[in-house]
C-alpha positions as CSV (number, residue, x, y, z in Angstrom):
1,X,-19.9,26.1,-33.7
2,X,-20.1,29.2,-31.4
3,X,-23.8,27.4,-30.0
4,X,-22.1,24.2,-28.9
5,X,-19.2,25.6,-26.9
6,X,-18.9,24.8,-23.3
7,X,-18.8,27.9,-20.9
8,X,-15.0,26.9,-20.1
9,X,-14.1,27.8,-23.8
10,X,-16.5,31.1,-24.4
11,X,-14.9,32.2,-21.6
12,X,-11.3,31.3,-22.3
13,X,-11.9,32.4,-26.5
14,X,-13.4,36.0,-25.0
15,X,-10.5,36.4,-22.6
16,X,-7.9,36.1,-24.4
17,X,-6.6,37.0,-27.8
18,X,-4.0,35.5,-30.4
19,X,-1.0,37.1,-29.3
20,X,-1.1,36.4,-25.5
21,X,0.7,32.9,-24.2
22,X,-1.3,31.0,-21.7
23,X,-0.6,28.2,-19.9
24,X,-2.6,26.1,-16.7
25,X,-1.5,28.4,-14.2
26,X,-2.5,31.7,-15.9
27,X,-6.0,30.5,-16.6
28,X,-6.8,29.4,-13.4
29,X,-5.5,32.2,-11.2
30,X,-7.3,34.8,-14.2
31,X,-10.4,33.0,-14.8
32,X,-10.7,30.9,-11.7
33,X,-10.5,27.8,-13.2
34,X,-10.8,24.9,-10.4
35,X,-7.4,22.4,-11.4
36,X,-8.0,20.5,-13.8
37,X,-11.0,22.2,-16.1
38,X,-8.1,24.6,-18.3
39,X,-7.0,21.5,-19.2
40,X,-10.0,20.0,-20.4
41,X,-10.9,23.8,-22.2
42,X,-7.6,22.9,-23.9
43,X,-7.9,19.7,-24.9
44,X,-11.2,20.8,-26.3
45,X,-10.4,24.0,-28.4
46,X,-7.1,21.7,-29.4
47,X,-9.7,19.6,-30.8
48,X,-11.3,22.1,-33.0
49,X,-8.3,23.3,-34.2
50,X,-8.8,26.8,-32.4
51,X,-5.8,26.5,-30.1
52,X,-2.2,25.7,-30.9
53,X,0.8,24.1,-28.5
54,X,3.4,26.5,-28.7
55,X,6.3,25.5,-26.2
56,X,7.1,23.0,-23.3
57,X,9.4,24.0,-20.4
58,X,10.8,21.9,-18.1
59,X,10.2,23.8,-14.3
60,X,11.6,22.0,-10.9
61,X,9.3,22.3,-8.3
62,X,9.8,21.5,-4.2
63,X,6.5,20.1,-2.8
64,X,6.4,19.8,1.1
65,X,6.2,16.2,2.9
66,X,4.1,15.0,5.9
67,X,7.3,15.6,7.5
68,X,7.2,18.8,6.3
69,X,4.0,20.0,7.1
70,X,5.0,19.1,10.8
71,X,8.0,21.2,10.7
72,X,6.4,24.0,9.6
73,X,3.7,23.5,12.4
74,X,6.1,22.9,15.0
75,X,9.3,24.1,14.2
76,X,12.6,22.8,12.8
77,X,14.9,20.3,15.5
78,X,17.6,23.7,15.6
79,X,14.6,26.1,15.7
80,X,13.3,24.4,18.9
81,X,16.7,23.2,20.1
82,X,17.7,27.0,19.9
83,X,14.3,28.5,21.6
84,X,14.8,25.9,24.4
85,X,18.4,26.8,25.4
86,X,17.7,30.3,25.1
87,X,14.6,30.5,27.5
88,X,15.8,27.7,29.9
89,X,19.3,27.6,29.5
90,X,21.9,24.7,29.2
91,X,20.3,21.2,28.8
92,X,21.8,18.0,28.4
93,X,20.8,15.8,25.3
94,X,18.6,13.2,27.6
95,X,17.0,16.5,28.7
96,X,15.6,18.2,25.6
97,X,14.7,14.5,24.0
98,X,12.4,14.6,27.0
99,X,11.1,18.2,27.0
100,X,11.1,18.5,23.0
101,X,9.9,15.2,22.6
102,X,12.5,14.8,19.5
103,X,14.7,11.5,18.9
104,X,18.3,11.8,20.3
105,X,19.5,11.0,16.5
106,X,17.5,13.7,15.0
107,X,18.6,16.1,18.7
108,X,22.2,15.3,17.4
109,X,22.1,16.4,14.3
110,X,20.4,19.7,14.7
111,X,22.9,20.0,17.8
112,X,25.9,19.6,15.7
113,X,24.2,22.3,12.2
114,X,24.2,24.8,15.4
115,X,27.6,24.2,16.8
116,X,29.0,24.0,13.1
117,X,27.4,27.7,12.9
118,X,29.3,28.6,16.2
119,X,26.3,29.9,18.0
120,X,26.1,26.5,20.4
121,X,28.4,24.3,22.0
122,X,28.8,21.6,24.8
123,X,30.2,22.8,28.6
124,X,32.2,20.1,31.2
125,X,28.6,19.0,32.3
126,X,27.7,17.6,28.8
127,X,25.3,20.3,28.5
128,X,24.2,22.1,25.0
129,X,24.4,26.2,25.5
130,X,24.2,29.0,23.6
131,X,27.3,31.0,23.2
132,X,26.7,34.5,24.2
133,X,25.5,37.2,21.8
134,X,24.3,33.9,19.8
135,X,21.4,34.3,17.0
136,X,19.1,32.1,15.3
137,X,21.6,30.5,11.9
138,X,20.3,32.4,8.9
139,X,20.2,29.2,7.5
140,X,17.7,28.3,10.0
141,X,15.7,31.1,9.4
142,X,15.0,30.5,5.3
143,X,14.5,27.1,5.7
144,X,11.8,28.1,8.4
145,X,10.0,30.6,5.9
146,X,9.7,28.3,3.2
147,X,8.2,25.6,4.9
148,X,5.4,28.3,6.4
149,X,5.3,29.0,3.1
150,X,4.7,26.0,1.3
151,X,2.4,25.0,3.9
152,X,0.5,27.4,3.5
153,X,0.0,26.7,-0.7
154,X,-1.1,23.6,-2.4
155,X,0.9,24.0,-5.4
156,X,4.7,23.1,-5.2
157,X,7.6,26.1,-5.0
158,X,8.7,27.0,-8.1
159,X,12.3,26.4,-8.2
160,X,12.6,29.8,-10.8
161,X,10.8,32.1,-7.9
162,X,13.0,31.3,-5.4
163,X,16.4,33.5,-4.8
164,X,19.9,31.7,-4.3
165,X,20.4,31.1,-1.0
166,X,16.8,30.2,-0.8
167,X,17.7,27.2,-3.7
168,X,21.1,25.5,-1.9
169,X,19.0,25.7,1.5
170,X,15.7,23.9,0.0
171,X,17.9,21.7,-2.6
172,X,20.0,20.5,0.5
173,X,16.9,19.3,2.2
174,X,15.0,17.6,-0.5
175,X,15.2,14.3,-1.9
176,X,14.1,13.0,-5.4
177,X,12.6,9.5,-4.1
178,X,12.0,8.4,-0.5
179,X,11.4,11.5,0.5
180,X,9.6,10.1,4.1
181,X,12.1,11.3,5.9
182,X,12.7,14.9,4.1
183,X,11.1,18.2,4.7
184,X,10.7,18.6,0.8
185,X,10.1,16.7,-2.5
186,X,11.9,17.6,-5.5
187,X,9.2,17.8,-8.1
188,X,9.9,17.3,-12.3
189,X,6.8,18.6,-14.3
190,X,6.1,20.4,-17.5
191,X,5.0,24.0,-18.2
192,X,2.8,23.4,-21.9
193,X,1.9,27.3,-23.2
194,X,-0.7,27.4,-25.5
195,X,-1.9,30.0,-27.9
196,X,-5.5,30.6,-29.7
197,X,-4.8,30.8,-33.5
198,X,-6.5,32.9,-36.4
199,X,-9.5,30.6,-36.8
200,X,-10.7,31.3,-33.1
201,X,-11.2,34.9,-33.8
202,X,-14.1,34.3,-36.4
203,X,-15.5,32.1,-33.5
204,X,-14.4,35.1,-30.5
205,X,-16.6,37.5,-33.2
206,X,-19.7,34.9,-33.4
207,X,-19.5,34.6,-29.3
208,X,-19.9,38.4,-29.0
209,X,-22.7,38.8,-31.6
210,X,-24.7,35.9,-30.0
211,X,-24.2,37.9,-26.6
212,X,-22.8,34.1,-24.7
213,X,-20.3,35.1,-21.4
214,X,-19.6,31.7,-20.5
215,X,-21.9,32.0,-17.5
216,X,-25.1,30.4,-19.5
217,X,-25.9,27.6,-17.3
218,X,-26.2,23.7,-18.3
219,X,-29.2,22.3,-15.8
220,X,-32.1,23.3,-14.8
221,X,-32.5,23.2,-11.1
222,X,-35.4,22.6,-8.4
223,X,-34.8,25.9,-6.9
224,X,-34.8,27.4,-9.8
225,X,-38.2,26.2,-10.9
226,X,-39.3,27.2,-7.4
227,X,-38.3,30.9,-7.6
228,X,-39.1,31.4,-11.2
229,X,-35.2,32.5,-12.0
230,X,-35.2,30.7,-15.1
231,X,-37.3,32.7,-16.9
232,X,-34.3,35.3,-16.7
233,X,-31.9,32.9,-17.2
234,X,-29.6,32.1,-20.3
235,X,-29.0,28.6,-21.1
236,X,-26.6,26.3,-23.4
237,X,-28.2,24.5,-25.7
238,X,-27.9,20.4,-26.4
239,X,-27.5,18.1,-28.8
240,X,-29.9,15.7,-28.4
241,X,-28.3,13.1,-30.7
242,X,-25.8,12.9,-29.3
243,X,-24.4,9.2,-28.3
244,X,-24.2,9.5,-24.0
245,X,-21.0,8.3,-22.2
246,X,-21.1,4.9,-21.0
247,X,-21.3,4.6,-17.3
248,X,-19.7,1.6,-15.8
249,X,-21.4,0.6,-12.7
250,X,-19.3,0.0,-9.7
251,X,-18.4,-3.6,-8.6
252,X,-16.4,-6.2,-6.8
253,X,-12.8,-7.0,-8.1
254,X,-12.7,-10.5,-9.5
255,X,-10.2,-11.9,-6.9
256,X,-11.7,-10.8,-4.1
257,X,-14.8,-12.2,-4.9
258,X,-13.0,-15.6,-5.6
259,X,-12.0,-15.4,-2.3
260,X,-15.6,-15.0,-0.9
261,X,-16.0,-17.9,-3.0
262,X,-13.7,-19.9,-1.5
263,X,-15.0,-18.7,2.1
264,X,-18.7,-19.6,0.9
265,X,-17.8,-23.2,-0.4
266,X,-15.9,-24.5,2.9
267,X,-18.2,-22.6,5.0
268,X,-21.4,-24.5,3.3
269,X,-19.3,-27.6,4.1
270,X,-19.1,-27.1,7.5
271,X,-15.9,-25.6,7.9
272,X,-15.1,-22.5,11.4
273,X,-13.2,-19.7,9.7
274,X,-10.2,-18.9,12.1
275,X,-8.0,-15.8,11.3
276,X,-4.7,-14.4,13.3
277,X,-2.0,-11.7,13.4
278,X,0.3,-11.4,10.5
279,X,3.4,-11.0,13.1
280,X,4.1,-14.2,14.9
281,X,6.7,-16.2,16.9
282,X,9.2,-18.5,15.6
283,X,7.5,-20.4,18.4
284,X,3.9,-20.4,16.2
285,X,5.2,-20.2,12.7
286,X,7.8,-23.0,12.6
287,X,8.4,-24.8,16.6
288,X,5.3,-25.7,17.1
289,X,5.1,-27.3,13.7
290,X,8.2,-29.1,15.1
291,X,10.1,-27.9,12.4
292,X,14.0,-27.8,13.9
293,X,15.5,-25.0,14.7
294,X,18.4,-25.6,12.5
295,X,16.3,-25.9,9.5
296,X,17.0,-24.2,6.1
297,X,13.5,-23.1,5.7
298,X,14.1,-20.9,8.5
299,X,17.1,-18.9,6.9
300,X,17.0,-15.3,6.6
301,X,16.8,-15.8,2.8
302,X,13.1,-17.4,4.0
303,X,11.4,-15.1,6.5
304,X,11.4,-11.8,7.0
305,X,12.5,-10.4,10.7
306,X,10.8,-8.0,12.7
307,X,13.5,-4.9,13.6
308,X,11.2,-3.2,16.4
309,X,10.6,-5.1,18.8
310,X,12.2,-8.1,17.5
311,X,11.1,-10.5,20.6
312,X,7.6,-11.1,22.1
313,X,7.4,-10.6,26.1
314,X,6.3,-14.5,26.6
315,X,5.4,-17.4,24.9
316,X,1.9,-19.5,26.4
317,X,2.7,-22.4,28.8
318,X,2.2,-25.6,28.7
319,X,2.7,-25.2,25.3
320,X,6.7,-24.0,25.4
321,X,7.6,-26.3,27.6
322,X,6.4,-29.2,26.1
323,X,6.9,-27.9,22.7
324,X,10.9,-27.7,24.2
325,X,10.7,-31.1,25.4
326,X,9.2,-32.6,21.8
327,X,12.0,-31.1,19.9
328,X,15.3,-32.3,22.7
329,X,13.9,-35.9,23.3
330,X,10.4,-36.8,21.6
331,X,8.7,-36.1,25.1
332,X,5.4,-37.9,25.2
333,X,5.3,-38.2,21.5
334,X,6.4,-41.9,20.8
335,X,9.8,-40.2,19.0
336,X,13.0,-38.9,19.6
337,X,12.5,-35.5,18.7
338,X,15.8,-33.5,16.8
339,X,18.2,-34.1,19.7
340,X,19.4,-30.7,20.4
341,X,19.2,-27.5,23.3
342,X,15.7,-25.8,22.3
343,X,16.6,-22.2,22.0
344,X,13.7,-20.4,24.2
345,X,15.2,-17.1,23.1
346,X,15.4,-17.8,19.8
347,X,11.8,-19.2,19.7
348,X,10.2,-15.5,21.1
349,X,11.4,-14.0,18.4
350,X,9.0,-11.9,15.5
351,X,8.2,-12.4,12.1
352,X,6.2,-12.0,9.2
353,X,4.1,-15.4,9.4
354,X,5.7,-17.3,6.2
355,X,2.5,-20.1,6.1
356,X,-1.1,-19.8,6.9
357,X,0.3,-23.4,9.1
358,X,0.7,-21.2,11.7
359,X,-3.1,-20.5,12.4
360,X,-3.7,-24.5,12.6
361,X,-1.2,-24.6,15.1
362,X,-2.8,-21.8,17.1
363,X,-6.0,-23.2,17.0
364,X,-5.2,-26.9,17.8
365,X,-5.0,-26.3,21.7
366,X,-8.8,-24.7,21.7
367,X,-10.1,-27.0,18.5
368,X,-13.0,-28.9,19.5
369,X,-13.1,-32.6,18.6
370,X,-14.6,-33.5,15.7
371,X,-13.9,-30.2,14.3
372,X,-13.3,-28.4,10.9
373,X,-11.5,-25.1,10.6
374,X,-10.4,-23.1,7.6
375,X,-8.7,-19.6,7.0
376,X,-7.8,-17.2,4.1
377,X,-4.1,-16.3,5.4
378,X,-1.7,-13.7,3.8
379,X,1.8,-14.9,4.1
380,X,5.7,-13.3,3.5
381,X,8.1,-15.3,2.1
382,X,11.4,-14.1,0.7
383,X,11.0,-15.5,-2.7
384,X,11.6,-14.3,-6.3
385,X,8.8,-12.6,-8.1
386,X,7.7,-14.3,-11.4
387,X,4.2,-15.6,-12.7
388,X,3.7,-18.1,-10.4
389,X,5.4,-16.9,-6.9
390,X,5.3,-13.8,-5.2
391,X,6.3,-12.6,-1.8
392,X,2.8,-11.7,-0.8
393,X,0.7,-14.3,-0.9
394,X,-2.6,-15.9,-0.3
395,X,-2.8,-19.3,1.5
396,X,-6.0,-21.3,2.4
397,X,-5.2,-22.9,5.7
398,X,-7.2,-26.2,6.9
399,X,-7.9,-28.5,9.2
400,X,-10.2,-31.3,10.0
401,X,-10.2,-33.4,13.3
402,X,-11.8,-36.6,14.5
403,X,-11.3,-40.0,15.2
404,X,-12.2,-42.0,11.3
405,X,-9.8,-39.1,9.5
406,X,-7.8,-40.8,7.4
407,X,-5.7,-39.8,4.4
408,X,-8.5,-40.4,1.8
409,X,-10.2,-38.1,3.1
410,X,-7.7,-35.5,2.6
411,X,-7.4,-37.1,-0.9
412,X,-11.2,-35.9,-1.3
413,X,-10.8,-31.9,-0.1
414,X,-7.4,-31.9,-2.4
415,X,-9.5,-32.9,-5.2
416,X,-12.5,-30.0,-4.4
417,X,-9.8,-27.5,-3.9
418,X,-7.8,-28.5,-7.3
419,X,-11.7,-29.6,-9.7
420,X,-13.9,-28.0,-8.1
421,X,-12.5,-24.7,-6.9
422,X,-9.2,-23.9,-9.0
423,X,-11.1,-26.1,-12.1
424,X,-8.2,-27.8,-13.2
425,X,-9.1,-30.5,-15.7
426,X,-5.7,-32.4,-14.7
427,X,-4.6,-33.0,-11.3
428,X,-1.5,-35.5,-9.7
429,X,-0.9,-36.2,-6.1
430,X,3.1,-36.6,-5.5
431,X,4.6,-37.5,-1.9
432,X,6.1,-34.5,0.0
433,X,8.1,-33.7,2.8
434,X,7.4,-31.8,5.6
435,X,8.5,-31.3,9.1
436,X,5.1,-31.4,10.7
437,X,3.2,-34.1,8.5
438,X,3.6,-37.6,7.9
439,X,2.1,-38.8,5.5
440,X,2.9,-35.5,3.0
441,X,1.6,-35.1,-0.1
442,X,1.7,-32.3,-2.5
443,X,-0.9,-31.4,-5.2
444,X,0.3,-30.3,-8.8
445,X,-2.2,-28.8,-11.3
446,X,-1.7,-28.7,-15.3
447,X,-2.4,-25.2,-16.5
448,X,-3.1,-24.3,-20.2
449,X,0.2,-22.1,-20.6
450,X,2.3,-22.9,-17.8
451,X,1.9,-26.5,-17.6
452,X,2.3,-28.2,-14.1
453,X,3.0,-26.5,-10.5
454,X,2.4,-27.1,-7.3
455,X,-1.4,-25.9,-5.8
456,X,0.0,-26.6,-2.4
457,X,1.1,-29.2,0.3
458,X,-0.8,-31.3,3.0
459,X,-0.4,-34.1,5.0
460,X,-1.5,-35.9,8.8
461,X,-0.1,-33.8,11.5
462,X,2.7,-36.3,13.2
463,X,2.2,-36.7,17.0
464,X,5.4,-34.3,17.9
465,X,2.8,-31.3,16.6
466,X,-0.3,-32.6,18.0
467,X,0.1,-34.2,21.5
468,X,2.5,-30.9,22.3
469,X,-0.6,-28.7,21.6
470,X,-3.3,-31.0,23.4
471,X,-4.4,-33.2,20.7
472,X,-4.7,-37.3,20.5
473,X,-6.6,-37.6,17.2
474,X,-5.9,-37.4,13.6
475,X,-5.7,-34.0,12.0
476,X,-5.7,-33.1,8.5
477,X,-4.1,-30.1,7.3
478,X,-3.3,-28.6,3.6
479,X,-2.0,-25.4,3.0
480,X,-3.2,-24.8,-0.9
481,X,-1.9,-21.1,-2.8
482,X,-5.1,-19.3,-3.1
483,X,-3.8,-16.9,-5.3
484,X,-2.7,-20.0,-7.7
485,X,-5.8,-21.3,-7.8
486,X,-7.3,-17.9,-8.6
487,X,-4.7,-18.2,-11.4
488,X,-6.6,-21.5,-13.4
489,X,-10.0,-19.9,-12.0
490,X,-9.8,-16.2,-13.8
491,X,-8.1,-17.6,-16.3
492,X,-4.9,-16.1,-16.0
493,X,-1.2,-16.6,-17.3
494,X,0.6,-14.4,-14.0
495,X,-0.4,-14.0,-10.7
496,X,0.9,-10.2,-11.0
497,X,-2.5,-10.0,-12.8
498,X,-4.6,-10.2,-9.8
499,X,-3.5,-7.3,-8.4
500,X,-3.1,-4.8,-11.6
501,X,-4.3,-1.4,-11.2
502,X,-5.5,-1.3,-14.6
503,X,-9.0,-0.9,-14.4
504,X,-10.0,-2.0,-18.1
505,X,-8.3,-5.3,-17.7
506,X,-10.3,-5.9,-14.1
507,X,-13.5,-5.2,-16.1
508,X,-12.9,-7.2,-18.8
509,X,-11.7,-10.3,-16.7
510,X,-14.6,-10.0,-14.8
511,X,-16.9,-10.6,-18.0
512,X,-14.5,-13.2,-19.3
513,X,-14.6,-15.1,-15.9
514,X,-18.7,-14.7,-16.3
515,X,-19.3,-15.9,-19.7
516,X,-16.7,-19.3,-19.4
């Protein structure tokens, strides 16, 4: 056995004896282990029954943020708040925002941890000073220290090497989960000690009569052929019959290159790929679709809102105006439009694009005539999570323009999309609704395990949408669930599947989706 050892266990086995507890931390700082090699020595001489488990202990740990790593670097809000007012003296909060280049929320806060030490306070001018004779807080001070000095280590603090006060200050400044916006992450993790048994001293005796250190090298090298070392060299022996690990090539993830798939087929057929921000305008996303202001799709519950900025600077002209004047009274549209004040606030402001629609609508004003355009969109939807929804999503936008367009012909690309691309062996048309189309229709697709849903909607852009963007010819337009067609495709029961991180399941759809 003592041949076949790797040089991580001769040297572990001749460095230590029974009686001495080890754990990860005392083999790498004693034998300069790089992390993650003591474990594999101990999983190994575990193996061979030469080492024993002999405890766990549960340790605490603080490990240091982004956030962190920046205080340290530059100082804590008090630190600098404190340094400022005692080289420049009295400031007024708009002032040190400006010189310290620190949030007025975050200048608050450290204002008011130094006037609840008593060493600051606020003078008739509304100006921070430092009361005389004041000093740095001591609390200030530690909490300084021990971000230098977890900076300055890649491990986490031990909780256990850390003295009292040192504990309330770091435990009052660390957070378990969503730790962002704290200097410190509170850290769970397991000490394992381990300790070589009676067996590995037989094995200890055979290293040391066989004269192997653990430095006996595993491959021989160019340069060492070139200088001649070698010939002084020690090195391990192999077992030649032994089976070699399987090496799994890299590749593509099976989604992704259904999507290329998708790109390729409409591309061959003709089809301009168009693409577009993910934040948009009410104005893009819904009125310019001449979907009403007042419509329930557009609830909260629906979309999600942009906090910072929520409104764009502008929307493009004509195209607000006589989107405005479609919704009030039909403008030149042959309707009567919704009959209501357009909101032109309203319609500037930001949100997560909820339908790939939106990129049709963009590219209307600047689509040439006939003209085919296509687009892999991800869309945000406020929408409960289950095997056939989610509220990330994949869309495949289209549209086709031209005077002899006509609704069987949007018939025909449904079908491709459900047969052809999705392979569905039963598809249904059913009549729809939607705001911007007329006629609608929605296509449903039978799948093996959870029967019938809905691939996606299409329809004839009405006038209101068209002639407001420039327009005066039929347009087709579907908006099919890429991600549910990826679903029939891959052969899969839950859309949650195409973005697992298990790796074995990727491989092993990949080879399933080859052979069928």
């Amino acid at each position: 056995m003592a041949k076949t050892l790797h040089p991580l266990e001769v040297k572990l086995l001749l460095k230590y004896d029974p009686s001495t507890d080890i754990d990860a931390q005392k083999v790498r700082d004693e034998l300069g282990y790089r992390e993650g090699q003591e474990n594999q020595a101990f999983s190994w001489l575990q193996g061979k029954g030469l080492l024993d488990e002999v405890a766990r202990i549960s340790l605490t740990g603080y490990e240091i943020t982004p956030l962190g790593r920046e205080l340290a670097k530059n100082g804590t809000p008090e630190e600098r708040i404190f340094r400022l007012l005692e080289t420049e003296g009295p400031k007024t909060f708009p002032e040190m925002v400006q010189i310290l280049q620190i949030e007025q929320k975050n200048i608050g806060s450290a204002f008011g941890l130094l006037s609840k030490e008593g060493v600051a306070g606020m003078n008739e001018k509304k100006q921070a000073f430092l009361k005389t004779g004041a000093l740095l807080p001591a609390k200030t001070l530690v909490l300084g220290q021990l971000l230098e000095r977890a900076a300055g280590h890649d491990s986490p603090l031990d909780e256990g090497a850390l003295s009292r006060d040192e504990k309330a200050i770091i435990a009052s400044v660390a957070k378990k989960r969503g730790a962002g916006d704290a200097p410190f992450r509170i850290v769970d993790r397991e000490r394992v000690v381990y300790r070589l048994n009676g067996q590995s001293a037989n094995v200890r005796n055979a290293l040391v009569s066989l004269g192997m250190t653990g430095e006996e090298l595993g491959a021989l090298t160019q340069e060492m052929l070139e200088q001649g070392s070698w010939k002084n060299s020690s090195f391990r022996p192999y077992n030649i019959g032994v089976v070699p690990a399987k090496v799994i090539p890299g590749r593509k993830n099976p989604y992704v290159e259904f999507l290329e798939s998708v790109k390729d087929k409409l591309a061959s057929l003709g089809f301009e790929e168009f693409d577009g921000n993910m934040v948009e305008t009410e104005f893009w996303n819904s009125d310019a679709l001449f979907m009403p202001q007042f419509h329930a799709a557009r609830d909260i519950h629906d979309v999600y809102y942009i906090e910072e900025p929520n409104k764009a600077r502008f929307i493009e002209e004509p195209y607000l105006s006589r989107v405005a004047t479609t919704h009030e009274n039909g403008g030149d549209s042959g309707s009567r439009g919704w009959d209501y004040s357009f909101d032109r606030e309203f319609t500037r402001r930001l949100i997560l694009r909820s339908q790939g629609t939106v990129l049709s609508a963009r590219q209307l004003p600047k689509a040439k005539v006939p003209g085919k355009y296509f687009g892999v969109v991800r869309c945000f939807r406020y929408d409960k999570v289950d095997a056939t929804h989610l509220s990330d999503f994949y869309q495949t936008e289209g549209i086709v323009l031209g005077e002899d367009v006509n609704l069987r012909t949007l018939l025909g690309f449904l079908e491709m999309f459900a047969v052809e691309v999705a392979g569905a062996k039963e598809v249904k048309y059913v009549p729809g609704y939607f705001p911007f189309t007329e006629p609608s229709v929605e296509v449903h697709i039978k799948h093996p395990v959870l029967g019938w849903f809905e691939l996606g909607g299409s329809g004839i852009f009405r006038p209101e949408v068209t002639r407001s963007l420039g327009i005066d010819v039929p347009v087709l337009a579907w908006g099919i669930g890429i991600d549910r067609m990826a679903l029939m495709a891959l052969g899969l029961n839950d859309l949650r599947e195409l973005f697992s991180p298990d790796l074995q399941s990727v491989r092993l759809r990949r080879t399933t989706t080859r052979k069928s």
